[in-house]
CHARMM-style PDB file with segment names, atoms N, HN, CA, C and O in Angstrom:
ATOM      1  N   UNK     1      15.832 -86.876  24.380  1.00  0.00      PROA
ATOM      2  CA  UNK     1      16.869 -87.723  23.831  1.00  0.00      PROA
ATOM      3  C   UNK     1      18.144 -87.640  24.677  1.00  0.00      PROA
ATOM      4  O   UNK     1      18.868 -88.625  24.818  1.00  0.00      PROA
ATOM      5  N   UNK     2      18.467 -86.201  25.358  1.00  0.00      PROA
ATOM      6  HN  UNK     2      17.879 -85.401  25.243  1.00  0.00      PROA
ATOM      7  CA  UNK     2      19.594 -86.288  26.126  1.00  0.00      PROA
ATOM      8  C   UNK     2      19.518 -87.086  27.219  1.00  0.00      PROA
ATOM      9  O   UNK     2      20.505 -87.729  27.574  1.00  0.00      PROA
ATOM     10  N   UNK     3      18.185 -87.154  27.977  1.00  0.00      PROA
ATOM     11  HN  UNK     3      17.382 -86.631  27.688  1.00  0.00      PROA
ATOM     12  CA  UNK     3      17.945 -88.036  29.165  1.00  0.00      PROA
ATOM     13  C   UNK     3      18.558 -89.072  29.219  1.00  0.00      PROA
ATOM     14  O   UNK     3      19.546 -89.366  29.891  1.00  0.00      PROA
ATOM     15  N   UNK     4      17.620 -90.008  28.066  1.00  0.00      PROA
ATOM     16  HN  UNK     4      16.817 -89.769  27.520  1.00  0.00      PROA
ATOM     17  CA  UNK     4      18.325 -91.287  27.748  1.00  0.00      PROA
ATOM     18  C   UNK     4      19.764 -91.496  27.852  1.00  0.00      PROA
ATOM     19  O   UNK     4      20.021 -92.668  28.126  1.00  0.00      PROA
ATOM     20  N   UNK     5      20.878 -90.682  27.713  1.00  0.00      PROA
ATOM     21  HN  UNK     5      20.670 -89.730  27.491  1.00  0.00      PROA
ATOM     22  CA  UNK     5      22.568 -90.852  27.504  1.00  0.00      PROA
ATOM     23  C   UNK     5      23.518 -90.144  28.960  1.00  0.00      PROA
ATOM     24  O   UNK     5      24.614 -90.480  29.410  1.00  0.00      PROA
ATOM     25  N   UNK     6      22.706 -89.232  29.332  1.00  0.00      PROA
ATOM     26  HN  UNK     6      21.816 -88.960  28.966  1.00  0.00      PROA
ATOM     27  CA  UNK     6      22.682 -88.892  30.765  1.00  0.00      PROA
ATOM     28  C   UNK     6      22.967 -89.487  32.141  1.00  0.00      PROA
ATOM     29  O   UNK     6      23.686 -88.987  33.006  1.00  0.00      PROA
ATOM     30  N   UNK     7      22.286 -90.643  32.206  1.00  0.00      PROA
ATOM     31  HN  UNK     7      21.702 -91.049  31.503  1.00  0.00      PROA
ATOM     32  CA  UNK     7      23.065 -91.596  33.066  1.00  0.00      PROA
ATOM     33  C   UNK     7      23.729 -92.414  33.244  1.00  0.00      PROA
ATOM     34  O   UNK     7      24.145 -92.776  34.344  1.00  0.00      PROA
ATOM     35  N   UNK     8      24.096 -93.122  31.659  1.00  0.00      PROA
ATOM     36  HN  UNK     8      23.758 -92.828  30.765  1.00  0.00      PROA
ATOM     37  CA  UNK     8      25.109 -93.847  31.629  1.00  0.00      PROA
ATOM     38  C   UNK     8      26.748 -93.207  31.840  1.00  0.00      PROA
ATOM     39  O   UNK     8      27.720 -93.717  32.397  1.00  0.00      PROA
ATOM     40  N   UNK     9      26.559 -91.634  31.014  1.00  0.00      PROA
ATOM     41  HN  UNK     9      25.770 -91.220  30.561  1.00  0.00      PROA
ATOM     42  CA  UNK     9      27.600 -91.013  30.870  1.00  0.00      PROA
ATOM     43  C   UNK     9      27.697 -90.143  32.534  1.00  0.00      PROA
ATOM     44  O   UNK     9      28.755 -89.556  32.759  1.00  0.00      PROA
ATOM     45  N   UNK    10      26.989 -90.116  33.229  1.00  0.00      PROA
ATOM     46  HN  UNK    10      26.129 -90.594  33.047  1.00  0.00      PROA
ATOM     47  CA  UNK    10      27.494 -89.078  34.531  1.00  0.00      PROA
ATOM     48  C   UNK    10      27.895 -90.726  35.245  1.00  0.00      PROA
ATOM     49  O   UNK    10      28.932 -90.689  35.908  1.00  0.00      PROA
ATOM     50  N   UNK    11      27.384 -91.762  35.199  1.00  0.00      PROA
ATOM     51  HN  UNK    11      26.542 -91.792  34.660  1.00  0.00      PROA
ATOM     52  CA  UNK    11      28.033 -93.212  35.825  1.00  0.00      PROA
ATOM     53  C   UNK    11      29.264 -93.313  35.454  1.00  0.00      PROA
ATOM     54  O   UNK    11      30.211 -93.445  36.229  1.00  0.00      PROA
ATOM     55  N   UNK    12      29.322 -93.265  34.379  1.00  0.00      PROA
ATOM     56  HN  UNK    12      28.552 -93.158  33.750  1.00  0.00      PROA
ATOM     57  CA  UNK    12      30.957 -93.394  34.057  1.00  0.00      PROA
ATOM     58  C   UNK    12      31.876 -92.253  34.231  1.00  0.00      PROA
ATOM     59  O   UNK    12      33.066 -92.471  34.459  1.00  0.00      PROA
ATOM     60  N   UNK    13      31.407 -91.036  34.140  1.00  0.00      PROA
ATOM     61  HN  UNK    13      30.441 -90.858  33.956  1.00  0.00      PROA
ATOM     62  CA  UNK    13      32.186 -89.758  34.835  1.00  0.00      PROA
ATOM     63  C   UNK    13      32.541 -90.427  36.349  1.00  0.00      PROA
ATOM     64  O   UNK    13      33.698 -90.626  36.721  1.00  0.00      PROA
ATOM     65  N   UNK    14      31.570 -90.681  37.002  1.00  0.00      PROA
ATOM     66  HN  UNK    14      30.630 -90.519  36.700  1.00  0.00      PROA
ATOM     67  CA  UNK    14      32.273 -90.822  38.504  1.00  0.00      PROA
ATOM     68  C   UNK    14      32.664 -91.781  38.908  1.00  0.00      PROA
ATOM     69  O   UNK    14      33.049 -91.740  40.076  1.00  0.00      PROA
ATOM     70  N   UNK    15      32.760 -93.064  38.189  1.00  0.00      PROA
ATOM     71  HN  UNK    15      32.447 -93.097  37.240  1.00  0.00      PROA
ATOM     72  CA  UNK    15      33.486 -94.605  38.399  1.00  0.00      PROA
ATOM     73  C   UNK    15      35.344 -93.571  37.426  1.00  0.00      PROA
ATOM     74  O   UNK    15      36.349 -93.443  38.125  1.00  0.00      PROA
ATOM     75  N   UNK    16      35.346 -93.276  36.588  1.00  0.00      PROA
ATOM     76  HN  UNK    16      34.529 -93.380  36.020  1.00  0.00      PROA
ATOM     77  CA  UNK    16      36.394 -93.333  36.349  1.00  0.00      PROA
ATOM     78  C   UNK    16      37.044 -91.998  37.359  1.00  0.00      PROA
ATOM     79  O   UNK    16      38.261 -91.814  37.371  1.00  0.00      PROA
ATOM     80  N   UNK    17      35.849 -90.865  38.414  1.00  0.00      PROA
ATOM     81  HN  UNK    17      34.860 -91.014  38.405  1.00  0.00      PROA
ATOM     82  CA  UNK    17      36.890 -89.726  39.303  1.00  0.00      PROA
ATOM     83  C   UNK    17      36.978 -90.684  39.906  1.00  0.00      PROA
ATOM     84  O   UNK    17      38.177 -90.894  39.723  1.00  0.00      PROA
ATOM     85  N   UNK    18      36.598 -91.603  40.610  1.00  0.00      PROA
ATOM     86  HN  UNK    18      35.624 -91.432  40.759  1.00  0.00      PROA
ATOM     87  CA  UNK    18      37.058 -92.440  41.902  1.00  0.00      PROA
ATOM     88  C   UNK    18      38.144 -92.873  41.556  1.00  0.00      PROA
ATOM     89  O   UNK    18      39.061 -92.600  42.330  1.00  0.00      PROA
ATOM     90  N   UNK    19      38.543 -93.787  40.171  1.00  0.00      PROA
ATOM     91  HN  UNK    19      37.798 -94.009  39.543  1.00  0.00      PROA
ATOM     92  CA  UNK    19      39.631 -94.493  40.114  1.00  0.00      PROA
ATOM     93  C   UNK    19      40.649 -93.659  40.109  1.00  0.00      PROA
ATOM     94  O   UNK    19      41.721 -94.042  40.578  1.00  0.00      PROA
ATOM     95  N   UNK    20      40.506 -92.267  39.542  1.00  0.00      PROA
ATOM     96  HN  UNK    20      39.636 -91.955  39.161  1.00  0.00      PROA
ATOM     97  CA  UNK    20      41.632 -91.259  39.393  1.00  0.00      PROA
ATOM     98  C   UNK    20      42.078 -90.714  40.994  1.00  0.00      PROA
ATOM     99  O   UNK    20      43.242 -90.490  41.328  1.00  0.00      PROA
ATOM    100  N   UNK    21      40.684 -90.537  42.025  1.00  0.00      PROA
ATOM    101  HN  UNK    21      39.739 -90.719  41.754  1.00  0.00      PROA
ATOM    102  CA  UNK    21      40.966 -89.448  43.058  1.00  0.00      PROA
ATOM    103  C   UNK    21      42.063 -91.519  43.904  1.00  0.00      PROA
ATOM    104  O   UNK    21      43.227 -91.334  44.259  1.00  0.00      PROA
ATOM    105  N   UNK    22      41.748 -92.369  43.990  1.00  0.00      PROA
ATOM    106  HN  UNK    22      40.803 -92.520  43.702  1.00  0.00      PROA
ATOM    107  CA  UNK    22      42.446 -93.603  44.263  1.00  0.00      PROA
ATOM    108  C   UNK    22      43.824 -93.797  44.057  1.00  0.00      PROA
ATOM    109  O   UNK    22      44.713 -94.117  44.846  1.00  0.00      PROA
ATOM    110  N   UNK    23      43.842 -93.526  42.767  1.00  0.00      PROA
ATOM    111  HN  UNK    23      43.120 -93.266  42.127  1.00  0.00      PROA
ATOM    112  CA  UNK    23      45.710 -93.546  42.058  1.00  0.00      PROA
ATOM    113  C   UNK    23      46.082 -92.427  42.589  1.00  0.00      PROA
ATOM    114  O   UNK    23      47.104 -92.619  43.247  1.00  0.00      PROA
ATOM    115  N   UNK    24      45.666 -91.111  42.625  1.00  0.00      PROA
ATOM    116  HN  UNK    24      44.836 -90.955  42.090  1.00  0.00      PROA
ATOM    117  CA  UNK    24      46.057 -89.786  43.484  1.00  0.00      PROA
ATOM    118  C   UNK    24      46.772 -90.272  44.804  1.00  0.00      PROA
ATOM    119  O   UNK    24      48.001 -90.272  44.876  1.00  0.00      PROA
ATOM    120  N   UNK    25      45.890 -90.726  45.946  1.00  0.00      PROA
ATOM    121  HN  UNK    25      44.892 -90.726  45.887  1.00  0.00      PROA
ATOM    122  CA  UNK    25      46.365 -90.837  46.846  1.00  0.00      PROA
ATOM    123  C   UNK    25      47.472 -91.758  47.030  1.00  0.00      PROA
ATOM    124  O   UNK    25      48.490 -91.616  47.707  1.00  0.00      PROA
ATOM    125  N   UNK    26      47.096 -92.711  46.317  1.00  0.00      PROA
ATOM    126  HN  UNK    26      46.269 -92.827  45.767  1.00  0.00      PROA
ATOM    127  CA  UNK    26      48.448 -93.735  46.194  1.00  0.00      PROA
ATOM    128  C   UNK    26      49.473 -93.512  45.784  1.00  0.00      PROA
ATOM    129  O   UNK    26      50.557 -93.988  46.121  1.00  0.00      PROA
ATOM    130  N   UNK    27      49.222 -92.735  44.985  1.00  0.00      PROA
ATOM    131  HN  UNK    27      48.341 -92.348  44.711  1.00  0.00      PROA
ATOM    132  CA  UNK    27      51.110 -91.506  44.291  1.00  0.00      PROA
ATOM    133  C   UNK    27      51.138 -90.374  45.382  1.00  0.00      PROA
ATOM    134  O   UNK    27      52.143 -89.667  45.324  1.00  0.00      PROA
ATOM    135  N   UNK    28      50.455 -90.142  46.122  1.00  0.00      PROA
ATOM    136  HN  UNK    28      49.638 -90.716  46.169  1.00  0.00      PROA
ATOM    137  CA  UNK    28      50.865 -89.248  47.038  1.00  0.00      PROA
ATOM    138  C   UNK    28      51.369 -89.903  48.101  1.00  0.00      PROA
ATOM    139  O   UNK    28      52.305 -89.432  48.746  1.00  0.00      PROA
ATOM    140  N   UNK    29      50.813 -91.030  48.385  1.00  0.00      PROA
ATOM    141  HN  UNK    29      50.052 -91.413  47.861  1.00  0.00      PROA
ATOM    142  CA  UNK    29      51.648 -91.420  50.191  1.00  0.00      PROA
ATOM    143  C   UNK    29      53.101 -92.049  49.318  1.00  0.00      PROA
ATOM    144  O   UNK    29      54.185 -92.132  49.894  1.00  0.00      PROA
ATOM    145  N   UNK    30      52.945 -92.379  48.149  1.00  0.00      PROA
ATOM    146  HN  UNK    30      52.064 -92.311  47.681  1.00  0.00      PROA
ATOM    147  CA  UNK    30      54.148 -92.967  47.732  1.00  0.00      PROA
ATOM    148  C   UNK    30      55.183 -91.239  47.679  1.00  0.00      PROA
ATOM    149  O   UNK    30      56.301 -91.348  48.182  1.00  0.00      PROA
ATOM    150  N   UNK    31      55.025 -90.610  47.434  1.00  0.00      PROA
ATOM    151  HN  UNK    31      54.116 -90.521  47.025  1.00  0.00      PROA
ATOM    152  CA  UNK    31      55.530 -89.167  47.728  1.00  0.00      PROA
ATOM    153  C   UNK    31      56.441 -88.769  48.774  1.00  0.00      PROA
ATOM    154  O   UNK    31      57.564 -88.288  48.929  1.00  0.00      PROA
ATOM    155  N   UNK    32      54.999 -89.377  49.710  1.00  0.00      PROA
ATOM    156  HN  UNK    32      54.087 -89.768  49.585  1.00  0.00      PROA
ATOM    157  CA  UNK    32      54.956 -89.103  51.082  1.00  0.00      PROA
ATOM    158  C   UNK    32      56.532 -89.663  51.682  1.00  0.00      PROA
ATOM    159  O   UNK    32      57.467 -89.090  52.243  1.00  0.00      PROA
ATOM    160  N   UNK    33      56.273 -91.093  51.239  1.00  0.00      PROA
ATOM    161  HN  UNK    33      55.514 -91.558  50.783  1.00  0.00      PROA
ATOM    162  CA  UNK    33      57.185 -91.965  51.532  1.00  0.00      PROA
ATOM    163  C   UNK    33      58.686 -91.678  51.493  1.00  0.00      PROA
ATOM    164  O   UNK    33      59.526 -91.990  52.337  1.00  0.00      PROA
ATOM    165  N   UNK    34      58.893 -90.851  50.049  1.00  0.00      PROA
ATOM    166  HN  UNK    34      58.210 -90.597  49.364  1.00  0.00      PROA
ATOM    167  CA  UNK    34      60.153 -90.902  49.851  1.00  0.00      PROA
ATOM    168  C   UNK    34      60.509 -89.656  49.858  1.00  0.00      PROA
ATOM    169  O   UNK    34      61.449 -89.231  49.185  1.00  0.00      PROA
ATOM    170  N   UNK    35      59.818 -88.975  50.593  1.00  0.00      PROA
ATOM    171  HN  UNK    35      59.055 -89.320  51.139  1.00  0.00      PROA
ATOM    172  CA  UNK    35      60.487 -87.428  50.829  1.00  0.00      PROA
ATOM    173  C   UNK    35      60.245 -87.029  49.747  1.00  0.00      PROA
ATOM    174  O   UNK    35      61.287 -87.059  49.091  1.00  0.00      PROA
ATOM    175  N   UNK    36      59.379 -86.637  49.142  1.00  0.00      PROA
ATOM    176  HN  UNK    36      58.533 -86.612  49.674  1.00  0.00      PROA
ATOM    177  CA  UNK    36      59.100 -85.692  47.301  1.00  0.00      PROA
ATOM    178  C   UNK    36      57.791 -85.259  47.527  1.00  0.00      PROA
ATOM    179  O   UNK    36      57.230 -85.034  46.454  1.00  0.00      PROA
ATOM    180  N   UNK    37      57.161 -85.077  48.398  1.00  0.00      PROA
ATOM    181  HN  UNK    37      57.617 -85.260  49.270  1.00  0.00      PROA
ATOM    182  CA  UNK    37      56.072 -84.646  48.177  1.00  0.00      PROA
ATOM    183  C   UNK    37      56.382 -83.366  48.929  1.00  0.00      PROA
ATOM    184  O   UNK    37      55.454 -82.646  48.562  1.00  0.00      PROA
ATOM    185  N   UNK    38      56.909 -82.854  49.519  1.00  0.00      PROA
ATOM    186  HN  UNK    38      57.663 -83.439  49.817  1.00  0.00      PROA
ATOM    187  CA  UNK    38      57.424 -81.153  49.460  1.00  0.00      PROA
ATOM    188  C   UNK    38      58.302 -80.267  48.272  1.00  0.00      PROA
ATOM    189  O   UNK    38      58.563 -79.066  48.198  1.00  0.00      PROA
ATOM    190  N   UNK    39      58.623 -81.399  47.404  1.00  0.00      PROA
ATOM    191  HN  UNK    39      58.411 -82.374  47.465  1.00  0.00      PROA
ATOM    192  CA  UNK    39      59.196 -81.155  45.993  1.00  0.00      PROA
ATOM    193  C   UNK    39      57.512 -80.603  45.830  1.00  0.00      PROA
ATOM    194  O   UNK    39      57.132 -79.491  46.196  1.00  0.00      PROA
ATOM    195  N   UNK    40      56.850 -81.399  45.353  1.00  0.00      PROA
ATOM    196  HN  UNK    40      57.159 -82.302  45.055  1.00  0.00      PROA
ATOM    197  CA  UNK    40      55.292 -81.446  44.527  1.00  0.00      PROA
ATOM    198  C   UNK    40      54.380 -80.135  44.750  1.00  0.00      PROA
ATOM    199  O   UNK    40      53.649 -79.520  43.975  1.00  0.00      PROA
ATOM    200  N   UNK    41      54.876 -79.841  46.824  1.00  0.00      PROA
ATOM    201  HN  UNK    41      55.471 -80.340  47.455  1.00  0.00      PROA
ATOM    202  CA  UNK    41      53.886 -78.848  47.080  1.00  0.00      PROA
ATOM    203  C   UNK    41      54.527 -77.505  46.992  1.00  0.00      PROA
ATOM    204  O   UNK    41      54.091 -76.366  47.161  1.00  0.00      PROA
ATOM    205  N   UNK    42      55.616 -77.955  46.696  1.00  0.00      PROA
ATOM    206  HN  UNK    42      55.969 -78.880  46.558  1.00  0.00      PROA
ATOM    207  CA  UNK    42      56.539 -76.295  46.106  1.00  0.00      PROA
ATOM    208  C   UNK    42      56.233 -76.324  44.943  1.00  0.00      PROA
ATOM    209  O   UNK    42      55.282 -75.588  44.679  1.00  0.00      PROA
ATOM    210  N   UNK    43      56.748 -77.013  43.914  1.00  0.00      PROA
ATOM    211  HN  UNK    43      57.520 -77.611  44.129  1.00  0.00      PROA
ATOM    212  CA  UNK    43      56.573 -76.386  42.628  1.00  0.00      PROA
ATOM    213  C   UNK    43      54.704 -76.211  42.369  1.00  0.00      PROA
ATOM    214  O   UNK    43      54.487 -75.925  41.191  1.00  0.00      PROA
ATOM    215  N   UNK    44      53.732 -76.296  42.998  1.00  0.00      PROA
ATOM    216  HN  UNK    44      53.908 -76.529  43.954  1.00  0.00      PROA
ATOM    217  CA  UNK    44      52.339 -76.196  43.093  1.00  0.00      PROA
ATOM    218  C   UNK    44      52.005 -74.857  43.261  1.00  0.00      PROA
ATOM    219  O   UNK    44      51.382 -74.062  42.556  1.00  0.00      PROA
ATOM    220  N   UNK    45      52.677 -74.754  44.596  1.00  0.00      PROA
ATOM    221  HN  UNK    45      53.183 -75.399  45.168  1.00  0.00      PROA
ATOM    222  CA  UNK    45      52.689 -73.539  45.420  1.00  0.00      PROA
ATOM    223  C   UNK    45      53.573 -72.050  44.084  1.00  0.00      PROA
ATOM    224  O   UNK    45      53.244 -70.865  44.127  1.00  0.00      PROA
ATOM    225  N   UNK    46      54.269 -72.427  43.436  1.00  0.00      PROA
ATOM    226  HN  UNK    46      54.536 -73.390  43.400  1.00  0.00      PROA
ATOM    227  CA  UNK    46      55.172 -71.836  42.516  1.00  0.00      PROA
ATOM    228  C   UNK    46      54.352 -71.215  41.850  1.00  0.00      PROA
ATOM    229  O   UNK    46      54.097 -70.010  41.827  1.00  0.00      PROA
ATOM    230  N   UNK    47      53.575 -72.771  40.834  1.00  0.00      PROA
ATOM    231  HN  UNK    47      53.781 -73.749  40.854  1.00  0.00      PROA
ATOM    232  CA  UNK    47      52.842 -72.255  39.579  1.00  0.00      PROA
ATOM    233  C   UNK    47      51.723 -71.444  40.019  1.00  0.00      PROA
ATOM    234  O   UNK    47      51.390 -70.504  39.298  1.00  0.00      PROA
ATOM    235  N   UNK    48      50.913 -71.731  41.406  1.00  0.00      PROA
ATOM    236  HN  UNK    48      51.184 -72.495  41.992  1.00  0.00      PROA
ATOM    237  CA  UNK    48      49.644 -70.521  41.412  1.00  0.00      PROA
ATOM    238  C   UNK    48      50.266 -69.559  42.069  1.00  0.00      PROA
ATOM    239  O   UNK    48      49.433 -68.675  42.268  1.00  0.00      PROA
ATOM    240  N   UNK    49      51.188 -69.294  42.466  1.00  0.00      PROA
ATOM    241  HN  UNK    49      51.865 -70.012  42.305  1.00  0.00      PROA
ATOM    242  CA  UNK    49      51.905 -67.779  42.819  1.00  0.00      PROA
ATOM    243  C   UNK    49      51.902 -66.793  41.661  1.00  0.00      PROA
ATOM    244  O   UNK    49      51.538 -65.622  41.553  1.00  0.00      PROA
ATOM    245  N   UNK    50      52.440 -67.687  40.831  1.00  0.00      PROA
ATOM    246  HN  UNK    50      52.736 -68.638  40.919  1.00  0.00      PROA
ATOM    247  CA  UNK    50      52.894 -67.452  39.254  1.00  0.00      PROA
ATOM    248  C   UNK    50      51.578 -67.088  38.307  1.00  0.00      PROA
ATOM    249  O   UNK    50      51.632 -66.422  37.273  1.00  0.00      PROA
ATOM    250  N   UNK    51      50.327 -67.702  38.916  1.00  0.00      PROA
ATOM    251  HN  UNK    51      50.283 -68.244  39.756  1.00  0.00      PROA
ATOM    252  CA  UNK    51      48.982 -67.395  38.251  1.00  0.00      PROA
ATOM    253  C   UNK    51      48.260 -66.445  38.710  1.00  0.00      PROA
ATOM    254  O   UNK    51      47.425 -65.982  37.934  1.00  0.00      PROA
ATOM    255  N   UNK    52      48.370 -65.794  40.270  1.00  0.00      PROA
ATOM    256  HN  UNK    52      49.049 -66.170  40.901  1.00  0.00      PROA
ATOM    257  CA  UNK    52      48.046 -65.165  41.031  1.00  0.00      PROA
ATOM    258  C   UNK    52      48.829 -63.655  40.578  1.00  0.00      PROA
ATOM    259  O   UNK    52      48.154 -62.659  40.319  1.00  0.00      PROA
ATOM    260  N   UNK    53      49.922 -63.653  40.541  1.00  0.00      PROA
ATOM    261  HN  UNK    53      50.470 -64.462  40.751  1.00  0.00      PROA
ATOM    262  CA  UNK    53      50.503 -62.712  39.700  1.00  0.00      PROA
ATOM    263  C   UNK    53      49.990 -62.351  38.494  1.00  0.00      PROA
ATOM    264  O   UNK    53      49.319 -61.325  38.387  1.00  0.00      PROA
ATOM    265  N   UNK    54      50.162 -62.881  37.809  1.00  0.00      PROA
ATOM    266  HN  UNK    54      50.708 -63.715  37.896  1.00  0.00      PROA
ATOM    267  CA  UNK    54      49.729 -62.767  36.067  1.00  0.00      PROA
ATOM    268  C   UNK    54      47.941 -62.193  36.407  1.00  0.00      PROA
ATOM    269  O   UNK    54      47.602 -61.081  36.003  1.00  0.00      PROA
ATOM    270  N   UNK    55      47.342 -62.733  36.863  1.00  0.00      PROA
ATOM    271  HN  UNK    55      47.618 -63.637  37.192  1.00  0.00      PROA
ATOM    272  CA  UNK    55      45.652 -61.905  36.836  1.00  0.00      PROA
ATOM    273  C   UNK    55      45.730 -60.660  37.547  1.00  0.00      PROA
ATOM    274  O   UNK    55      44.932 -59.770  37.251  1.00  0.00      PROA
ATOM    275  N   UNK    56      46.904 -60.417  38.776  1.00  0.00      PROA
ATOM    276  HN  UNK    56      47.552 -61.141  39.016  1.00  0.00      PROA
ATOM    277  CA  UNK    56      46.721 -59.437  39.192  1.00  0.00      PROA
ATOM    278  C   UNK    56      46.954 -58.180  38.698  1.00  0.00      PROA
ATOM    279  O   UNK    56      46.352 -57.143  38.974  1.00  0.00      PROA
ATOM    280  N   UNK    57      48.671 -58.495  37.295  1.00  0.00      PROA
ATOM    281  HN  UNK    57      49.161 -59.338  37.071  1.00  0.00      PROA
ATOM    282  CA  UNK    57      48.940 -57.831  36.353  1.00  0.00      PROA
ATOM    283  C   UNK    57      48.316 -57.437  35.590  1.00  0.00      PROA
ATOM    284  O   UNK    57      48.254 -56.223  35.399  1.00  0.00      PROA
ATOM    285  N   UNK    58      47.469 -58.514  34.712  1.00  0.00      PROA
ATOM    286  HN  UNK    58      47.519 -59.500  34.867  1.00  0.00      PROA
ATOM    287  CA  UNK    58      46.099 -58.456  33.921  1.00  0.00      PROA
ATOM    288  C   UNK    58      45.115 -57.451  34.359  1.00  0.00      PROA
ATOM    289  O   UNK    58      44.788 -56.612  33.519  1.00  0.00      PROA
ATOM    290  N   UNK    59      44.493 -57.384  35.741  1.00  0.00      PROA
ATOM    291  HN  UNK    59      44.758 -58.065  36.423  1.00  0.00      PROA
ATOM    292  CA  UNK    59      43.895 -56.631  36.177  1.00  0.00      PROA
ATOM    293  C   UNK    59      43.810 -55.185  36.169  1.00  0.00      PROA
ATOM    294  O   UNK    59      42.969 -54.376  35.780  1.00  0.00      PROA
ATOM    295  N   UNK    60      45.402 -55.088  36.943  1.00  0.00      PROA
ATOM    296  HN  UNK    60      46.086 -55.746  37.260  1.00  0.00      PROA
ATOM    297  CA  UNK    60      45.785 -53.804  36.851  1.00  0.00      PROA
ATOM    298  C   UNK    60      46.045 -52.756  35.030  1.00  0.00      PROA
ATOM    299  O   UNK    60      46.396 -51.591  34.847  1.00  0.00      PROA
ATOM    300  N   UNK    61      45.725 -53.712  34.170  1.00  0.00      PROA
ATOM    301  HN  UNK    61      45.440 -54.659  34.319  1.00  0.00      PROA
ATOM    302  CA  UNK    61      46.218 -53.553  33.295  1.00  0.00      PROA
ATOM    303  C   UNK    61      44.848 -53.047  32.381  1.00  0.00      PROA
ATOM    304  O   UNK    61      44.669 -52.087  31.631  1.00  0.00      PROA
ATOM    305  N   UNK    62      44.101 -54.023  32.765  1.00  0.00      PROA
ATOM    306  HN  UNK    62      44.247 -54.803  33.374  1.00  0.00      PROA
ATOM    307  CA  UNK    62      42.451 -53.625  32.160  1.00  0.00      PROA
ATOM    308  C   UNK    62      41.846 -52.099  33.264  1.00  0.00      PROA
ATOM    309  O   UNK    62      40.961 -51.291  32.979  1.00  0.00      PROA
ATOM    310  N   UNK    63      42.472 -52.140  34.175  1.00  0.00      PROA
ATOM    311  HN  UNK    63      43.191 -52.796  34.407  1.00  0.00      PROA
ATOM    312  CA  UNK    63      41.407 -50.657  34.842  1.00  0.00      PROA
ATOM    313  C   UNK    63      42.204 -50.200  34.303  1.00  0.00      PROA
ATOM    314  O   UNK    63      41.560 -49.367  33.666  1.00  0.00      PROA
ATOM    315  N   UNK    64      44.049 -49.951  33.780  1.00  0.00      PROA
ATOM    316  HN  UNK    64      44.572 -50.628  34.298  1.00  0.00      PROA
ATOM    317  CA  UNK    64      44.247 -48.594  33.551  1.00  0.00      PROA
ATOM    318  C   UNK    64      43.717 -48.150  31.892  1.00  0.00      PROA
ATOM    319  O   UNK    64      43.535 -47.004  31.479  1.00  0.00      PROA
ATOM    320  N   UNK    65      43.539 -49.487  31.101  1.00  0.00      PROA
ATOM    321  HN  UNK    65      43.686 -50.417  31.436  1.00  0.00      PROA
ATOM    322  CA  UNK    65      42.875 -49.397  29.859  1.00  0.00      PROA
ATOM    323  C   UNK    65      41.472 -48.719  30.025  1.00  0.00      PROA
ATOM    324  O   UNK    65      41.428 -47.578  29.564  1.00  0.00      PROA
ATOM    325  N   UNK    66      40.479 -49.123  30.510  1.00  0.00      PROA
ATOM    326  HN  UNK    66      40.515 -50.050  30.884  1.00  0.00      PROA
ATOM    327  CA  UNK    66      39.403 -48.836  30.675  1.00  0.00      PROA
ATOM    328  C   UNK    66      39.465 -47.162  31.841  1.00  0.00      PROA
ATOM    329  O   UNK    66      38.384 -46.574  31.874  1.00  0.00      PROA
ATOM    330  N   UNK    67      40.160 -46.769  32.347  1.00  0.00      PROA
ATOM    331  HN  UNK    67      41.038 -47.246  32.320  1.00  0.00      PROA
ATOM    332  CA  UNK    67      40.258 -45.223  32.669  1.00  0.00      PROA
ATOM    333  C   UNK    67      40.458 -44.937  31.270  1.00  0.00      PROA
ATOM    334  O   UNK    67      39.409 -44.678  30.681  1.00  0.00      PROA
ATOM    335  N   UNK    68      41.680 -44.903  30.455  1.00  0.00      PROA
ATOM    336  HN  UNK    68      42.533 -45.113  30.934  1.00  0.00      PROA
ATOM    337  CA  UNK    68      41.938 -44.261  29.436  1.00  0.00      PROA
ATOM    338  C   UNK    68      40.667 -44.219  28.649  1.00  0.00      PROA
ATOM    339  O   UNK    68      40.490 -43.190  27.997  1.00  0.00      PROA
ATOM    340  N   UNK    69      39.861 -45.035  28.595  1.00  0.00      PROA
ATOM    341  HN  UNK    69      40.004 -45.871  29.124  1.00  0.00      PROA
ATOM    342  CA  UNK    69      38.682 -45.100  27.486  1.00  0.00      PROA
ATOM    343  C   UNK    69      37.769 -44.332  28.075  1.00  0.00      PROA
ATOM    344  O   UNK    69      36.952 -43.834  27.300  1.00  0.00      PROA
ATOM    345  N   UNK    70      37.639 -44.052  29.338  1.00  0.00      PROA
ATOM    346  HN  UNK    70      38.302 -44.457  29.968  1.00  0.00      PROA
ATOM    347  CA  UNK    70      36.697 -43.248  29.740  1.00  0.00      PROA
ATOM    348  C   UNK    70      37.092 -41.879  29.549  1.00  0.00      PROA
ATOM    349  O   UNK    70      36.239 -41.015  29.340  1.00  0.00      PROA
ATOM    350  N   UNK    71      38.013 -41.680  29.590  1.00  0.00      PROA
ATOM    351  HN  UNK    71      38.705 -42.381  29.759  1.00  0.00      PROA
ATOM    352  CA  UNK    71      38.759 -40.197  29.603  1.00  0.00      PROA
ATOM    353  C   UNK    71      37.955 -39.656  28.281  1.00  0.00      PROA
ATOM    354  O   UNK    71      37.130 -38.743  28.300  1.00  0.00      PROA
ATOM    355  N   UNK    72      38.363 -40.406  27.128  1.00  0.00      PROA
ATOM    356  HN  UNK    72      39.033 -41.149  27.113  1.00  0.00      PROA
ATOM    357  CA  UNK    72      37.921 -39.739  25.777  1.00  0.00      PROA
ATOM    358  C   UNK    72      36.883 -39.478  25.462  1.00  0.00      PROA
ATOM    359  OT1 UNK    72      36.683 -38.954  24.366  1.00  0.00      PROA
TER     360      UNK     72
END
């Protein structure tokens, strides 16, 4: 039964990424254009700095949990 709904729905998954990855580029050279697209790739560059941090915190945070649990 899933078969049947399977290809209509992965057809329309990738007619509507094309139209999205399309408008992408077109808001990007428009970017491009007006000097803002080094605005875009900073604050980008910001938020996964900002995410890259936070897991590394996380990380460090679960081995020192998990020593303590081993200790006992």
């Amino acid at each position: 039964m899933m078969k049947k709904y399977l290809k209509p729905l992965m057809t329309g998954f990738f007619s509507l990424g094309s139209l999205v990855s399309y408008s992408q580029v077109e808001m990007a050279d428009n970017f491009r254009g007006e000097g803002k697209i080094y605005i875009v790739i900073g604050v980008i560059l910001i938020i996964l700095a900002g995410f890259f941090v936070l897991l590394f915190r996380l990380d460090k945070r679960t081995k020192q949990l998990e020593k303590e649990v081993r200790e006992k």
